[in-house]
Structure formats: structure tokens, C-alpha cells
N, C-alpha and C positions, 0 to 999 in steps of 0.2 A: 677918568678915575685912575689913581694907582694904586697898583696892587704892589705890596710891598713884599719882601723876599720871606717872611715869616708867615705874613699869610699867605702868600703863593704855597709854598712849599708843604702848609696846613693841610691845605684843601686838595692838593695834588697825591699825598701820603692817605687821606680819610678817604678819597676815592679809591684807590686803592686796596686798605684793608677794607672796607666798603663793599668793594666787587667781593675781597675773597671770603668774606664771611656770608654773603649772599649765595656765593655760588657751594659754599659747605653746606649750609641749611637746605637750600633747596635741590642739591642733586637728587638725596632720596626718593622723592617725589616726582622726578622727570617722567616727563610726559605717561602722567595717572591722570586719568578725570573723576573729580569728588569733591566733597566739602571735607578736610581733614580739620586735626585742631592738636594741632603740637604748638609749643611753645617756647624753643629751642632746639638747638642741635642733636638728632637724633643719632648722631654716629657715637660711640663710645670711646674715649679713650684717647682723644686725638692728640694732644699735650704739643700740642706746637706745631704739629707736622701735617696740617690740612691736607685730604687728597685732593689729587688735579682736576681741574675744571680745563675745558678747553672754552668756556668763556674769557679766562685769562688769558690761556695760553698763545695764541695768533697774536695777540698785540706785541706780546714779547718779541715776537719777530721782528713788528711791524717797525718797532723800536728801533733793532738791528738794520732795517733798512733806511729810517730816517737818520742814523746817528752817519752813514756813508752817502744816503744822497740830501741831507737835508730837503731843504724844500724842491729840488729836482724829483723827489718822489711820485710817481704816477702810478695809472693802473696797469701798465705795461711791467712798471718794476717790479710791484705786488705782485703780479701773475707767474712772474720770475720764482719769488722767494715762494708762492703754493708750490710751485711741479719742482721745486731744489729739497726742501725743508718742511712739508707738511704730511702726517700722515695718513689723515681720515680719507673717505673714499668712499664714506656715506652721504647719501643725503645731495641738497645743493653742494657739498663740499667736492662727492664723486661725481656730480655730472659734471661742473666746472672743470674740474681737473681732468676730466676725459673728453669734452671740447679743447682744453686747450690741446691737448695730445694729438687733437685731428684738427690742429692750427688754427685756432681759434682765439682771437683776442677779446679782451672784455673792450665794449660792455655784450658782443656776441656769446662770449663764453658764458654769462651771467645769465642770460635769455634763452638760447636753444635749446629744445626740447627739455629745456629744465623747471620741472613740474613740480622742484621745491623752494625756486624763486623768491617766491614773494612770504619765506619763511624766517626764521628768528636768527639765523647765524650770521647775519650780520651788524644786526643793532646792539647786539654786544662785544661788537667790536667800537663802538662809536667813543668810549672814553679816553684812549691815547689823542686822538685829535682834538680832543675841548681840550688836554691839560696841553698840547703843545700849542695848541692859541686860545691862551682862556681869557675870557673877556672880548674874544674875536670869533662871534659864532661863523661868520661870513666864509671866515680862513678855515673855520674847524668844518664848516659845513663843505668848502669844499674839496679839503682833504677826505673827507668821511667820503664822497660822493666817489672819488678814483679807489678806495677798498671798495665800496660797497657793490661796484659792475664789476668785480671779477666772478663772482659766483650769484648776483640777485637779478632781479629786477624789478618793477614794479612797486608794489607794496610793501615787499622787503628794505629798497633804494630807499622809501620814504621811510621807513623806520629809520633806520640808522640816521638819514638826514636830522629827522626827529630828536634822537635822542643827543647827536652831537652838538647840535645847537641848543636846546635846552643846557645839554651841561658845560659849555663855555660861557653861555649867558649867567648859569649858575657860580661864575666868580665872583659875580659881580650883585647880580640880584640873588633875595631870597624869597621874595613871594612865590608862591610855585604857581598861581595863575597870571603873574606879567610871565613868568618862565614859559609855559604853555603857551602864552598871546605869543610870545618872541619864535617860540620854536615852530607855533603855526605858521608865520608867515614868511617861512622857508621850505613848505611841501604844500602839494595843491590841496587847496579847501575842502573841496568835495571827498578826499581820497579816506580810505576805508582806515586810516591809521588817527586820523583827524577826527572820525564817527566815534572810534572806538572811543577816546581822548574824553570827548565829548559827552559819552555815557555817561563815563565816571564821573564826570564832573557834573553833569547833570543829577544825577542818583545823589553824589554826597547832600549838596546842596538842596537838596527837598527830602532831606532826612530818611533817606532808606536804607536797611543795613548794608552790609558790604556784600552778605549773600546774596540779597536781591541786585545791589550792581552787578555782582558778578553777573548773576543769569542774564540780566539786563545783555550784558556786552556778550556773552558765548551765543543771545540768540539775536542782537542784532549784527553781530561782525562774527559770525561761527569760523571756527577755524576745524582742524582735524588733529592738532597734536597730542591731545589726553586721551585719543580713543587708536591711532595707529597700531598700536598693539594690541587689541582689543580684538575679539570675535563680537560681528553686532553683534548677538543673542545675549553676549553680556555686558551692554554698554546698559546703565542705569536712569541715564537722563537723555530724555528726547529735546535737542536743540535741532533745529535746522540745517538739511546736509549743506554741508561745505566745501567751496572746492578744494581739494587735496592740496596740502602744503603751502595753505594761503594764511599761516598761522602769526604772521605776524603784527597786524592790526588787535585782535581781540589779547594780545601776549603784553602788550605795551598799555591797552588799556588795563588790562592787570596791573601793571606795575605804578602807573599811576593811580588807580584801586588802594594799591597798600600805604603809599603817601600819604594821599586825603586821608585814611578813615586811621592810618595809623598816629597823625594827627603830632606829629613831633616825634614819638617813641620812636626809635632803632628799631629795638628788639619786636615792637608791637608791628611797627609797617612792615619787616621782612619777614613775620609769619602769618599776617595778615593773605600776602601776597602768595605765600607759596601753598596756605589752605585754602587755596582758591585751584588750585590742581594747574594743567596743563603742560605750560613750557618754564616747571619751577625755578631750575638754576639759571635761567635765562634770566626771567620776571624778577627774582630775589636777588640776585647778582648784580642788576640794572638800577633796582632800588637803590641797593647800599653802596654804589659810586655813587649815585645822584646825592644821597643824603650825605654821604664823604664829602662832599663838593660843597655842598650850601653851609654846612655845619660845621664843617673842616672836620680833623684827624682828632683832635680836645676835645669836641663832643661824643666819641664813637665811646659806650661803656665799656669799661674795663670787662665788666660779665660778658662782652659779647667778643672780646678781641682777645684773653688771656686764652683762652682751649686752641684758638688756631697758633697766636703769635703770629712773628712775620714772613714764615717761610715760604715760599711759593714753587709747588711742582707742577712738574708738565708731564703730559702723554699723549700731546699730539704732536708733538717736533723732533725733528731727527737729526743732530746737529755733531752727530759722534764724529768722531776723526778731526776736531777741533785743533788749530796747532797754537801755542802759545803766539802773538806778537803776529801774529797774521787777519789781519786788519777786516780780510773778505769773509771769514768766515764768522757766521753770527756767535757770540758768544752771551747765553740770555742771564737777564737778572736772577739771580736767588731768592732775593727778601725782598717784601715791598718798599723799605728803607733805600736799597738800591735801586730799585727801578724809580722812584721817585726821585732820585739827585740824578739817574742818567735821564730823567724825562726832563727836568729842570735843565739839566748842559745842555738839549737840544731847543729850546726856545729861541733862543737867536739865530737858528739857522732856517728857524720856518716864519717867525715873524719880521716885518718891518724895522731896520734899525732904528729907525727912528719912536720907535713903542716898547724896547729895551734898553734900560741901562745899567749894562754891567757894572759901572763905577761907584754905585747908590755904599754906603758904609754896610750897610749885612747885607751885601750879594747882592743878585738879580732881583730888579722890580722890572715888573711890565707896565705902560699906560695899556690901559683899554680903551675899545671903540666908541668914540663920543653914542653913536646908533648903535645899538644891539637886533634891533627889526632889521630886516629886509625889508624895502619901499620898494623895490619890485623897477627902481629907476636907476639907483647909484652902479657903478661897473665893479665887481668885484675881482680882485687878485685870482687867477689859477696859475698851474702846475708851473712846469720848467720854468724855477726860476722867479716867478711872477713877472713874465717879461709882457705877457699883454693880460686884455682882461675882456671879460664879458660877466650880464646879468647871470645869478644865479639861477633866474628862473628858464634859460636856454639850457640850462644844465636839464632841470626835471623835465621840461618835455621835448628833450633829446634824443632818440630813437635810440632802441637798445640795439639795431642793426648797422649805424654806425659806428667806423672804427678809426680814428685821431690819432696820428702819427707828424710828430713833432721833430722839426726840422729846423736848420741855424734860422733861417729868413722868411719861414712860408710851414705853414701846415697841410697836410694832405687828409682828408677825410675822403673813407672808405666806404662808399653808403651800398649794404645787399643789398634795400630794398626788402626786405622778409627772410625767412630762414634759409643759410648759406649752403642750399643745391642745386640743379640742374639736371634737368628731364632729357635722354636724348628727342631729337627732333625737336626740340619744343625751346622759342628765343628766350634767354635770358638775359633779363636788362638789370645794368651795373651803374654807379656811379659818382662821380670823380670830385670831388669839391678841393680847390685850392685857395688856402683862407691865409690875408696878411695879417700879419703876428706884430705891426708895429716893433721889432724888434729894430727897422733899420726904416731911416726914412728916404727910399729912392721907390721910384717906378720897377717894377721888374715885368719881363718881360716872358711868360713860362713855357716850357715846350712839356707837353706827353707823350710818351710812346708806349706801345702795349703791347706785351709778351706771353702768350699763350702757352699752354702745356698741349701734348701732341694729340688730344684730340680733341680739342677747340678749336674754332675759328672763329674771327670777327669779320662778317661780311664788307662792314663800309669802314674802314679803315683802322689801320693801327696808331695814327699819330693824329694830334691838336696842339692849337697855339694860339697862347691871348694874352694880351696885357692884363698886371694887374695893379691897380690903384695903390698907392702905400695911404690911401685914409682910412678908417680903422671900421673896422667888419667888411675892406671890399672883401670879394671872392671872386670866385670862376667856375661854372659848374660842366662837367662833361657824362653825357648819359651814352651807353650805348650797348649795344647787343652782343652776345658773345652765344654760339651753337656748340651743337656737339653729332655730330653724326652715328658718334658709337663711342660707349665708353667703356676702356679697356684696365685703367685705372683708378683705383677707389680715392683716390687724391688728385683734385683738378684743380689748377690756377692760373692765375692774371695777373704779373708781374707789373706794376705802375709803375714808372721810369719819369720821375718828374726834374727839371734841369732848368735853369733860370741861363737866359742867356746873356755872355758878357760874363760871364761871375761862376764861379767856380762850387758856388752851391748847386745842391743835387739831394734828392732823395728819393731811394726807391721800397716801394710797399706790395703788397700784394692778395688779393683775394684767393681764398682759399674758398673751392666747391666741392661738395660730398653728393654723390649719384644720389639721385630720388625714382623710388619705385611703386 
């Protein structure tokens, strides 16, 4: 199918105002648990000039860094623009960002000790990646996949996946249950975002109100976000405890909650959703892209878009000292009008040239992908470049304590093995995966050497050597033990020193270990 530059541009724009009418309406109500019953915007007064939502806000970054590395974008880079450019220091947001501090790369920064994982700040980032491969959930999914391990994991990772795929498929399709089929079979079946999904869908469909979905999904996917500020003694409704910061499954069934029952309406799905309490500006933010997407920017009512207009402000980016014509520093959109024609310039740099053409008479059309499913067999495009590929589904049951560091000729993965410390007396086992990237087609031949911090030692040696196949998924795995007799420094590491011999490629990485007591 092609998506011609008029609709593209539609549906890229209603996503958009979409999110920011979403995340207006339902900031008031962030994280309350209740049945509410508003019916519009309860702020006063707004006349164009909507306050900031950081559900918008991070993508605008994310923007800034795909319009400089186009598709070279990774989770390495992302992790870059959090600890340059972001401010919050709550939440998954601050424990991410205080891993990477004590050198931590995602997907371990996303995972460690991080007890707010598997919660909603990531699935509302998932729109910039459908609108730069819309009709390519494959591409959107696995863009979405290198945001979402810098600060999740888990049930979080699956949200986002969730939502980015639904809304790429959303250029293309409008049934919102082949949407749902499409975007299921991109996260595991079983997983608690899928259960949730599945409430909803179950409840509409055997005619039960929306209050009763709702309860439906807070008591079979409870989460903890509409009661964290709460003293038990005044939490009104008995759901089932939940583990802390696991709020992202029951937040997404929400939001597919206010689609179903809101049944078409705008206005009616996005306060459907947010008088459902919880993670509002999340749930009603996430709606009104999905509904911008399917319906385009021509269907969004003028009642619902006139009080915000197009403005867009932030208050989680720090981007001051800006210099005019200086290329590195981010410079974010104002209006959704701009950020839709700078999301629109960057689709040729993340998609297949050959599924753009700039030449068409009104601008940019996309082809989209003949499949929108995942079959769980085809190889799909990732990151640098799209110079090789693997199944999507390696991606979701990927270990969130490995870490992929990407090299001209050869990848290195960095496997803890479990959370990144080390006990004195006690062996801790590392290790080494070197993966051909099809980037070149010869034999190589790899050496290791391994470099300690002063009080470490690797009893059986510091260096390995083995051939590696150029046919695609070979590897080479090295396991091995690393002690400590006494630790004097609260920062411990293991410098990987990988060298292809003959060839002047090289690359070195390194584990980073934090004393455990």
C-alpha cells in the first residue's frame, strides 16, 4: 500500500495534536485512583498555550537525535541525550539515570535495581517511532525497542513495543482489533500487557460498562500508580496488592478501555479513559495519538483542538545555551505543525529507500510493508545502519543484563549474567559473545585480551582466540571468572580489548562492577 504525502502528513499531525490534547485533559488526574466523570478540559483558561506534559516532551529530543543520526540511532545514543539534556530524576527516569552515572548501559541501566521498570514512561514514548516507519511496525518496533532499555524492562519494554506497533500498523489499518492482532504478535502472548489488552476487549464485547472493565483489569493486572500517594487508610477501593511500579499493563488496558467503549468519539474515548483514574496523562495522551493516527488530523474536533492550539511546551529538557547554526545541539519543535514536517524530513533516513519516494508530485509517499504481523520467521532490520538483521522475537527474550556494542565488522556483547557486582572472595563469572554482523563477507579471525582494575584478578587467563564464520548469526562465546581479594574502590572493571587479526578493526568495551554487601 501507499501512503501518499497528504495522508501521511494527516495522520502524522492528529497524532500529534492527539497526544497533546490527551496529555491536557488528563494531567489533572495523574496518578488519583476513582471513578471521576468530567467531560472536558478542566484547566481554565488555556487559549492556545497548553501546559507541558513530559509525555510529549522526551520524544522531542528523541527527534533531535534521529534528525543527526538518522537510522544509526541506538540505545547507546538515547542514553547519551538522557544524562546531556533530560531533567526528571524521578521515578524509572532517576534510577536509569543514576545507573548510567555508575556506568551503566542499557538494557542494564533499564533493569537494575530498578523497581519502576516495568511502569508507563516508556509507552508514551512509542509515537515518534510509528510516525518515522509508519506502515513498518517491524522498523517502528525496533526502534521503540533501543528507547525503551534505557530506563525499563520487562513489562514496561512490552508496553512500548505494544504501543509502537499498533500505531505504525495504525497508517495503514483501522480496525482496532486486526490493530491489537498486529501489535500482539510483537510482544510475548502470555505477558501481563497482552492480559490486560485482552480484558478490555473481552468486557466490551460481552456488554459490560467501562466501570466494570475497568475493575475487571486493576484486579486482574493491578498496578500501584493511582494509590502511591495515598496513605492505605485512605485508598477507597480494595484491588489486589501489586508489585510496586508494575503499572504498566493495567495503564494500556486503560487506554485501549477508552477506544472500545468510546466507540469513535474523540472527546468521549479520552475522558472515558482518564475517569478511569490511574496513570491519566499517560492513558489519555496515548489514546489521542492512536485516534490522530487512525482518523488522521481532519477528524480531531475543533472543540477539542481550539483551547490548546498548536503550541507545545516542555519542562523536562534543558537545552539552554543553544547556539544558532550549531548542528549538535538540539533545537526542539514549538508547534505540532513543526514537529510534524521535521518528523516527515526524517523518514528517509530511518526507512528503506526503496519504500520512499521523494519524487511522487505533493511530496513524500511511503510504500508500506506488504506484512504488518510478525510471523516470528522473516529477519527483521536493526540499528546501525540496518547493516544486519535478526528475528524480533531475540530482541524480547534478550536478557536485560546484556550489553551490544557495535563495531565496523563484528559486535561484542557484554553478558553480567545478573545484576552488575561482585562479592570480595567470592568468583564472579562474565561473559563475552562476538557476533558477525554480515557487514563484510570474509572469515575473521578474533583475538581477546582482558584488563582488570587493581583489584581484580582473572585466575586462568587474560587472553582468547577463535575463528569466526562470516555466515550469519555465527558467534563465539568466552565465559570466565574474574575475583577480588579486597575492594578498595567503589568502581570495578574489565576492559574487553577485541582485535580481528590481519585487519585493522578493533573494538574495546568494558564491564563495569559495583561492590555487593
Amino acid at each position: 500500500m501507499k501512503l501518499a504525502y497528504d495522508v501521511l502528513r494527516d495522520k502524522i499531525l492528529g497524532c500529534w495534536n492527539g497526544k497533546n490534547a490527551g496529555g491536557v485533559v488528563g494531567a489533572p488526574f495523574e496518578a488519583k485512583r476513582g471513578v471521576f466523570d468530567i467531560d472536558f478540559y478542566v484547566q481554565k483558561d488555556i487559549n492556545g498555550n497548553p501546559p507541558a506534559n513530559d509525555d510529549l516532551d522526551l520524544q522531542l529530543l528523541w527527534l533531535c537525535g534521529v534528525e543527526r543520526f538518522g537510522r544509526q540511532i541506538n540505545s547507546d545514543i538515547l542514553a547519551d541525550y538522557w544524562m546531556s539534556y533530560i531533567i526528571p530524576n524521578w521515578a524509572e527516569y532517576g534510577t536509569a539515570k543514576n545507573n548510567m552515572r555508575g556506568g551503566m548501559k542499557p538494557p542494564v541501566s533499564g533493569k537494575w535495581n530498578n523497581n519502576f521498570g516495568q511502569s508507563c514512561g516508556c509507552f508514551i514514548r512509542s509515537e515518534l517511532w510509528a510516525c518515522l516507519a509508519p506502515g513498518h511496525p517491524e522498523i517502528a518496533v525496533r526502534l521503540a525497542y533501543e528507547d525503551a532499555i534505557c530506563d525499563h524492562w520487562g513489562e514496561g519494554v512490552y508496553g512500548e513495543l505494544f504501543c509502537a506497533a499498533l500505531e505504525s500498523a495504525a497508517f495503514v489499518e483501522n480496525d482496532l482489533y486486526k490493530l491489537v492482532e498486529i501489535a500482539f504478535s510483537y510482544i510475548p502472548e502470555n505477558c501481563q500487557v497482552a492480559k490486560a489488552v485482552r480484558i478490555a476487549m473481552d468486557c466490551y464485547n460481552s456488554g459490560k460498562t467501562w466501570q466494570e472493565a475497568r475493575k475487571a483489569i486493576l484486579t486482574e493486572t493491578p498496578g500501584t500508580f493511582g494509590i502511591q500517594n495515598v496513605r492505605p487508610c485512605d485508598v477507597e477501593e480494595d484491588f489486589p496488592e501489586a508489585e510496586p511500579g508494575c503499572d504498566a499493563p493495567s495503564n494500556i488496558g486503560l487506554t485501549v478501555l477508552g477506544i472500545l467503549y468510546g466507540e469513535g468519539d474523540f472527546g468521549k474515548s479520552l475522558c472515558i479513559a482518564v475517569n478511569c483514574g490511574e496513570d491519566t496523562d499517560c492513558t489519555a495522551a496515548t489514546l489521542g495519538a492512536m485516534f490522530g493516527i487512525i482518523h488522521g488530523n481532519s477528524k480531531l474536533p475543533e472543540k477539542w483542538m481550539a483551547p490548546i492550539g498548536n503550541k507545545i511546551n516542555t519542562k523536562c529538557i534543558n537545552v539552554r545555551g543553544y547556539v544558532p547554526h550549531n548542528d549538535f545541539v538540539p533545537l526542539l519543535p514549538k508547534t505540532t505543525d513543526e514537529l510534524t514536517d521535521r518528523t516527515l524530513a526524517c523518514i528517509p533516513s530511518i526507512l528503506d529507500w526503496r519504500d520512499v519516494d521523494m519524487l511522487s508530485d505533493r511530496g513524500l509517499s511511503v510504500m508500506t510493508a506488504e506484512r504488518l504481523e510478525n510471523d516470528h520467521e522473516n529477519l527483521f532490520p536493526i540499528g546501525c545502519g540496518f547493516a544486519f538483521f535478526k528475528k524480533i522475537d531475540e530482541l524480547i527474550n534478550r536478557s536485560p543484563y546484556q550489553v551490544e556494542n557495535h563495531f565496523n565488522t563484528f559486535n561484542v556483547i557484554l553478558d553480567y549474567m545478573g545484576d552488575p557486582t561482585i562479592k570480595v572472595g567470592e568468583p564472579r563469572k562474565l561473559g563475552v559473545i562476538i557476533r558477525q554482523t554480515r557487514t563484510i563477507e570474509h572469515q575473521q579471525f578474533m583475538k581477546v585480551r582482558l584488563y582488570t582494575s587493581s583489584d581484580l584478578y582473572i585466575p586462568k587467563g587474560y587472553a582468547f582466540a577463535a575463528p569466526l564464520n562470516n555466515t550469519y548469526g555465527s558467534e563465539i562465546k568466552f565465559e570466565f571468572e574474574v575475583y577480588a581479594d579486597e575492594l578498595t574502590e567503589p568502581d570495578q572493571f574489565v576492559v574487553v580489548d577485541v582485535s580481528v587479526a590481519d585487519r585493522h578493526s578493533d573494538g574495546i568495551c568494558k564491564f563495569v562492577l559495583h561492590p555487593a554487601f
